[in-house]
C-alpha positions as CSV (number, residue, x, y, z in Angstrom):
1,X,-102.2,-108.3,110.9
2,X,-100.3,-111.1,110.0
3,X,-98.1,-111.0,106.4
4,X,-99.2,-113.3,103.8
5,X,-97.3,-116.3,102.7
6,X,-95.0,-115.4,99.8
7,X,-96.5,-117.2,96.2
8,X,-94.4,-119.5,94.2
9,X,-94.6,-122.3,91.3
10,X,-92.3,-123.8,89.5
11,X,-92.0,-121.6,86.0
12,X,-93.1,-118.1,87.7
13,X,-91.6,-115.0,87.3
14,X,-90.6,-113.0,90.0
15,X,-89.4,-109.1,90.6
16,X,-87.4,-109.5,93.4
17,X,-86.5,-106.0,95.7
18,X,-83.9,-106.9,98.7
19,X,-83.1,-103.6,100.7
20,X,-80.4,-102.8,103.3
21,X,-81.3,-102.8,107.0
22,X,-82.5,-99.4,107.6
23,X,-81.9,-98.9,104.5
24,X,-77.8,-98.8,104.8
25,X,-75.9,-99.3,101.9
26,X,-75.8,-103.5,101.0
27,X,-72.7,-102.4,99.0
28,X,-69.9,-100.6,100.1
29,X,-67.4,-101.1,97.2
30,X,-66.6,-103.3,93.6
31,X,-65.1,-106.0,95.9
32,X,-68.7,-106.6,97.4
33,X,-70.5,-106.3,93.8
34,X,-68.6,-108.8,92.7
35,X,-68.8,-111.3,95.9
36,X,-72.5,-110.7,95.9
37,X,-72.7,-111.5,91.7
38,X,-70.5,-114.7,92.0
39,X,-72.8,-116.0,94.4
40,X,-75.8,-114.9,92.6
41,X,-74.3,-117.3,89.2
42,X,-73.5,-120.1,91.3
43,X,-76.8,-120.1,92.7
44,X,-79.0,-119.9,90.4
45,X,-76.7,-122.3,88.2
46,X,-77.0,-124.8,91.0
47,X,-80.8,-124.3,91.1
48,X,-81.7,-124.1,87.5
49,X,-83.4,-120.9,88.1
50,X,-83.1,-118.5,85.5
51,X,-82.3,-114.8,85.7
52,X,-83.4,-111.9,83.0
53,X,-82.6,-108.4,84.6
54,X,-80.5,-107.4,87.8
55,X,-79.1,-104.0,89.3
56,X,-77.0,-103.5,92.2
57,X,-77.7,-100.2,93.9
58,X,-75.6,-99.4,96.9
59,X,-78.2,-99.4,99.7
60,X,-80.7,-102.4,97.5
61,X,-80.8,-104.3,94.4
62,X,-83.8,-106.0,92.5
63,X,-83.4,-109.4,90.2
64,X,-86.0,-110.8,87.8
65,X,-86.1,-114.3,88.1
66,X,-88.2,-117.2,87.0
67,X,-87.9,-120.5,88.9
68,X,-87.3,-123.8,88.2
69,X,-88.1,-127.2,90.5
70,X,-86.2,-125.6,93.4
71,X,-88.4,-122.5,95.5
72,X,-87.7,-119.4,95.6
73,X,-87.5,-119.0,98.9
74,X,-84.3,-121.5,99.0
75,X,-82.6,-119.4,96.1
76,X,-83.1,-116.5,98.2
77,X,-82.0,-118.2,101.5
78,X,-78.9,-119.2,100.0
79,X,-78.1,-116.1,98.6
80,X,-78.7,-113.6,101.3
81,X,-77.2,-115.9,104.1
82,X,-74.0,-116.2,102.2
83,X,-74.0,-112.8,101.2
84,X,-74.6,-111.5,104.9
85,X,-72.1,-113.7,106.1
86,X,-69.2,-112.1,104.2
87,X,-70.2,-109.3,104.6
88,X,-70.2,-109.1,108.4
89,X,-67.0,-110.9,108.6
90,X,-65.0,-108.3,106.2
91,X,-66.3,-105.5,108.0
92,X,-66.4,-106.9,111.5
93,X,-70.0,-106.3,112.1
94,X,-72.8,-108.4,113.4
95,X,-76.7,-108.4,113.5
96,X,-78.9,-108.2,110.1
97,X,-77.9,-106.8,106.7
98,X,-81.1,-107.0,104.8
99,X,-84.5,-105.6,106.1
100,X,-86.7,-108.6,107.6
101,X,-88.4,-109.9,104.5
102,X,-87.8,-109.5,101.0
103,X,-90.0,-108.5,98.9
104,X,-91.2,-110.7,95.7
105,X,-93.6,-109.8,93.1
106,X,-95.2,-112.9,91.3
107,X,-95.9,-111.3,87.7
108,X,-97.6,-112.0,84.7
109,X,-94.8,-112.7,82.2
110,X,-96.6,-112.0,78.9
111,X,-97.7,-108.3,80.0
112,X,-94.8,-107.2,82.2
113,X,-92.0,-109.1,81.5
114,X,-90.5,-106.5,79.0
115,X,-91.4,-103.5,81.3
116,X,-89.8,-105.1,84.3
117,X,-86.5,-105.4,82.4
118,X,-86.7,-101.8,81.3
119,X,-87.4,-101.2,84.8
120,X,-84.7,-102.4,86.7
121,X,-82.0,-101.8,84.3
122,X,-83.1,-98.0,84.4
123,X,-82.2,-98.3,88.1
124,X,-78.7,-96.8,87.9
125,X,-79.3,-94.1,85.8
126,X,-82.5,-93.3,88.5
127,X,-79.8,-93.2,91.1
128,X,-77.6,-91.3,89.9
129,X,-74.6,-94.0,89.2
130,X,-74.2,-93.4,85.7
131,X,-74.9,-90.2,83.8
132,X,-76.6,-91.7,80.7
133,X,-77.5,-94.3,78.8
134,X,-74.0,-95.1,77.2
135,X,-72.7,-95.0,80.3
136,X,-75.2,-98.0,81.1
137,X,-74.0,-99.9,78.3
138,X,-71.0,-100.4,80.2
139,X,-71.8,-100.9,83.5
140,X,-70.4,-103.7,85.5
141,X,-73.5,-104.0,88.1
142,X,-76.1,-103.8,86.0
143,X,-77.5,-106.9,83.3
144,X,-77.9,-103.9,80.4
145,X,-74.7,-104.4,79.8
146,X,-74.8,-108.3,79.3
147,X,-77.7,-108.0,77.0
148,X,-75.5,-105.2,75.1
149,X,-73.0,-108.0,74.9
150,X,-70.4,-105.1,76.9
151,X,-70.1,-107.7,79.9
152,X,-70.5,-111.6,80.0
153,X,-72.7,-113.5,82.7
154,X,-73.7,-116.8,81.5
155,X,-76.2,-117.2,84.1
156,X,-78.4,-113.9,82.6
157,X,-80.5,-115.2,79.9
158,X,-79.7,-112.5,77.4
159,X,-80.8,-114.8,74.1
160,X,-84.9,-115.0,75.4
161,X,-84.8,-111.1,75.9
162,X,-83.2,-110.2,72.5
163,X,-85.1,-113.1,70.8
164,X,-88.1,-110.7,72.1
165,X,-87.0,-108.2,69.9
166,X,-85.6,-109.9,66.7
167,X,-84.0,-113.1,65.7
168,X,-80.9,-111.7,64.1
169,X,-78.8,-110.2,67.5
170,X,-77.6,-107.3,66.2
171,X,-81.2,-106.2,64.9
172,X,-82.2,-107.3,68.6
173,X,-79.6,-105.6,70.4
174,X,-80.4,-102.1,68.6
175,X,-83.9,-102.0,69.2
176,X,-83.7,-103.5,72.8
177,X,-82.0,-100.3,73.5
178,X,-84.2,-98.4,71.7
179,X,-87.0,-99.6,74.2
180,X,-84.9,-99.3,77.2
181,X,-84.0,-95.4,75.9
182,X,-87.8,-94.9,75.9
183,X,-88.4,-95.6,79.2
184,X,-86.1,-92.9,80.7
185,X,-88.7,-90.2,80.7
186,X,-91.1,-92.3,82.5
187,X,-89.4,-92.1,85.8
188,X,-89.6,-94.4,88.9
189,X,-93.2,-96.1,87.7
190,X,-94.1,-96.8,91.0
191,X,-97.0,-98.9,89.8
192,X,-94.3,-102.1,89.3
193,X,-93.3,-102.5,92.8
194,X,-96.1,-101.9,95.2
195,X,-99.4,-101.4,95.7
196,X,-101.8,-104.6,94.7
197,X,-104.5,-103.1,92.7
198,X,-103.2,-99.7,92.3
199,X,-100.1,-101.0,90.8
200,X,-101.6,-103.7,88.2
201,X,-104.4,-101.2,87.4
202,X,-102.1,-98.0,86.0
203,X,-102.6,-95.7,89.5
204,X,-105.2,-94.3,91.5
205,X,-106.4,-92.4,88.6
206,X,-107.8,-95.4,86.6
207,X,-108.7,-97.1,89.7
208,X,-111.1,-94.4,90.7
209,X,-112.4,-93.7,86.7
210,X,-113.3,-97.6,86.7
211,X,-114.7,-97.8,89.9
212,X,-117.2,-94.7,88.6
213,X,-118.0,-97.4,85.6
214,X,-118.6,-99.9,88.4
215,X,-115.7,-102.1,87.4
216,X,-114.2,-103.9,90.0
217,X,-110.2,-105.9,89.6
218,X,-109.4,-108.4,91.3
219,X,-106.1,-107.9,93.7
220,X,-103.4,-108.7,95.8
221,X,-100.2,-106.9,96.4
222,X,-98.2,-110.4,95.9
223,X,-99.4,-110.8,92.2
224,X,-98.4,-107.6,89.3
225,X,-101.1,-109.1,86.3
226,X,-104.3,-108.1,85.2
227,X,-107.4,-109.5,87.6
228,X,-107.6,-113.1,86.0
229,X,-104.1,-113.5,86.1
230,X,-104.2,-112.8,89.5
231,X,-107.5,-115.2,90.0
232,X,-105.7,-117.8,88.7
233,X,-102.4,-117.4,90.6
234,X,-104.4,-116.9,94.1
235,X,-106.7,-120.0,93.0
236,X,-103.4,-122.1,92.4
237,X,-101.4,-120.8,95.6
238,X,-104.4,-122.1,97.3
239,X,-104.9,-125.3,96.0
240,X,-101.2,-125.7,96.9
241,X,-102.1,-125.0,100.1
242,X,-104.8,-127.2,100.9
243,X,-103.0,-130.2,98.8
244,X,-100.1,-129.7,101.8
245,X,-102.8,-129.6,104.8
246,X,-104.3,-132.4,103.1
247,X,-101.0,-134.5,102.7
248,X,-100.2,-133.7,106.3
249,X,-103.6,-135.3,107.2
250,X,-102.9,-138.3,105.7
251,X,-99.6,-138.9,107.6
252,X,-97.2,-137.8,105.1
253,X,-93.8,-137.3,106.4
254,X,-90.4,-137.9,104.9
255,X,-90.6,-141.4,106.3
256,X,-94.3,-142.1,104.4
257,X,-93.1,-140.1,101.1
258,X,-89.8,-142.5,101.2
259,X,-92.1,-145.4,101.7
260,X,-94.7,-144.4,98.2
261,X,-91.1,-143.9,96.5
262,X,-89.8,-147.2,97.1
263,X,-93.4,-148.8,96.3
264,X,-93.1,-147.2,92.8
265,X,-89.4,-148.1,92.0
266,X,-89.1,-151.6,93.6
267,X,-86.8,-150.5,96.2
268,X,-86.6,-151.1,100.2
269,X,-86.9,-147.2,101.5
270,X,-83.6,-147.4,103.4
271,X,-81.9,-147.2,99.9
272,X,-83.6,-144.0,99.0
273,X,-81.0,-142.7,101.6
274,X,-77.6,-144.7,101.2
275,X,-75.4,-143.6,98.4
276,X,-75.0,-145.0,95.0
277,X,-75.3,-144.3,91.3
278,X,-77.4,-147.4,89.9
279,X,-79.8,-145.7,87.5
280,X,-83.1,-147.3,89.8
281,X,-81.7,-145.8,93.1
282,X,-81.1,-142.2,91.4
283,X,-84.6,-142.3,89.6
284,X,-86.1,-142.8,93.3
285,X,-83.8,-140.7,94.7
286,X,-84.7,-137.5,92.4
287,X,-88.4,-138.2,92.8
288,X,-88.0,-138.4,96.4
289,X,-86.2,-134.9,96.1
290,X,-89.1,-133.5,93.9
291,X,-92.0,-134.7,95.8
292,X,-90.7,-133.9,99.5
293,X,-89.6,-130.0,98.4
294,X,-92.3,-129.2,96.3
295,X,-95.3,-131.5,98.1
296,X,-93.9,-131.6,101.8
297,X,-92.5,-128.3,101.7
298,X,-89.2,-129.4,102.9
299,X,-86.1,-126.9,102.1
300,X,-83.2,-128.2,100.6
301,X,-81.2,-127.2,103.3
302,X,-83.0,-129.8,105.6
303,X,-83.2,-132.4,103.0
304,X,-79.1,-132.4,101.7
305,X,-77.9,-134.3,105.1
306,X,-80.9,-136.5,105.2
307,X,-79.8,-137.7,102.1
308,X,-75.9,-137.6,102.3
309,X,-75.4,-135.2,99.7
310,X,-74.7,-131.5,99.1
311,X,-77.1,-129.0,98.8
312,X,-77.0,-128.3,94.9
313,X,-77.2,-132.4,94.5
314,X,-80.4,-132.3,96.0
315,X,-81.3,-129.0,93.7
316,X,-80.5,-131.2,91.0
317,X,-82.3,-133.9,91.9
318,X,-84.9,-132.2,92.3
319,X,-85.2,-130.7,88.5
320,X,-84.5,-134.3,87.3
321,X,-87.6,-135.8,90.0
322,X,-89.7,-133.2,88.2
323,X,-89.1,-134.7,84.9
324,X,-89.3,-138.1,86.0
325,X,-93.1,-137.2,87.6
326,X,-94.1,-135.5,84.5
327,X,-92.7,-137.9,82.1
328,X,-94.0,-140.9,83.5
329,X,-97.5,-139.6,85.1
330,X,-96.6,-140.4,89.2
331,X,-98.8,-138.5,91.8
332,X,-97.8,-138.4,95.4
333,X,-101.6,-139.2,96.5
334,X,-103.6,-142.1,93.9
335,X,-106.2,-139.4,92.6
């Protein structure tokens, strides 16, 4: 049976689980830690996507992101490419590093966001890489310790979690760990990484007690939310979907899209592509961005030499395309 396509949006919030190749260790020593969280910042500085909990285990690690205008699935790319590369070099091995396919978790932020970041900041007491929960305040590897204000990471977005607990930071800070102290006794709570309906539901135990009341959820094991949520989010994925089959049908390519650009901004479409900084030809530029990764489908990494420009340019333009769409009402297709 064929896997289904991974579901992103700009603004979702993703539990992110990447494991080691058989499930080898990922990370042998501090020196790789530290590689693998430089690249994480400059990633997800380039791509505007913002992080709220990470934990580097030796054999996995999990992140909490929510993106911005760039995909997921480019953050990712860039990530674990880079990552695997160095690896293999400084140990002189080849082949893969991570299992085949990552897995992400689109969740429902108001009702798991705060339990996710309990969760995978618990990870290294779980496994047994620090004794206690002091320890974990001082832990290099984990974000705990950036939200304690023990470690500094600019690109962890400490101030929306501890806002969630008080406006004053110190008030925050104490009762943030509070929370996170509660959740030791509740052990690996399997029901926030796998299982579709199981998980979102609480276990097999309320699944089977509201399936007595004849009370059915909607599911899906891409989606962590209660059954609306996930109606929504399956609804949206698919509109997505059809929007792209329906673009394709109309003969939209980067050519066609470069050609609607140019129409809006008064441009010839060859300009779209040259270099320059006049204000008209970056406008058109960064729409042209927006529209071809997040209508088309095209990754960065395809678009970046089309266009003359590095990688996090186009990552840029892209979050300043989606401003210029929203701000000033363009559409891709006249509705």
């Amino acid at each position: 049976m064929p896997r289904k396509a991974r579901i992103d949006a700009p603004g979702a919030l993703h539990h992110i689980i990447v494991r080691g190749i058989e499930r080898r260790k990922i990370f042998k020593d501090n020196t790789d830690r530290n590689n693998f969280l430089d690249r994480l910042g400059k990633v997800l500085s380039e791509t505007g996507t913002k992080c709220f909990a990470w934990a580097l285990i030796p054999n996995h690690f999990h992140l909490l992101l929510r993106t911005g205008a760039c995909p997921l699935s480019t953050v990712m790319r860039r990530l674990l490419t880079g990552y695997a590369m160095n690896f293999n070099c400084r140990y002189r091995r080849s082949g893969q590093l991570f299992q085949n396919r990552y897995k992400s978790i689109l969740c429902q932020e108001d009702t798991y966001l705060l339990e996710l970041v309990r969760y995978i900041h618990l990870n290294p007491i779980r496994a047994g890489m620090v004794a206690d929960i002091k320890a974990l305040d001082k832990d290099h590897f984990c974000g705990h310790s950036v939200i304690m204000g023990r470690i500094k990471r600019d690109w962890l977005d400490d101030v929306y979690i501890l806002r969630l607990f008080d406006n004053k930071r110190s008030t925050a800070r104490r009762r943030y760990k509070i929370f996170i102290q509660k959740g030791i006794q509740e052990g690996k709570r399997p029901e926030l990484t796998g299982g579709g309906l199981i998980r979102s539901s609480g276990g097999w135990t309320v699944i089977k007690s509201l399936r007595r009341a004849n009370i059915h959820f909607k599911s899906d094991e891409r989606v962590l939310g209660d059954s609306d949520f996930v109606e929504r989010v399956l609804k949206t994925a698919d509109e997505s979907f059809e929007r792209k089959y329906q673009l394709k049908s109309q003969g939209y390519d980067i050519d066609k899209l470069a050609d609607r650009v140019a129409d809006i901004f008064s441009v010839k479409p060859e300009e779209i592509f040259q270099p320059g900084k006049q204000p008209v030809k970056v406008k058109a530029r960064s729409l042209f961005c927006y529209w071809a990764v997040r209508e088309l489908g095209v990754t960065m990494t395809d678009l970046a030499p089309k266009l003359n420009i590095s990688q996090p340019a186009v990552s840029i333009s892209t979050q300043r395309g989606e401003r210029i769409a929203l701000e000033n009402g363009y559409s891709l297709l006249d509705d």
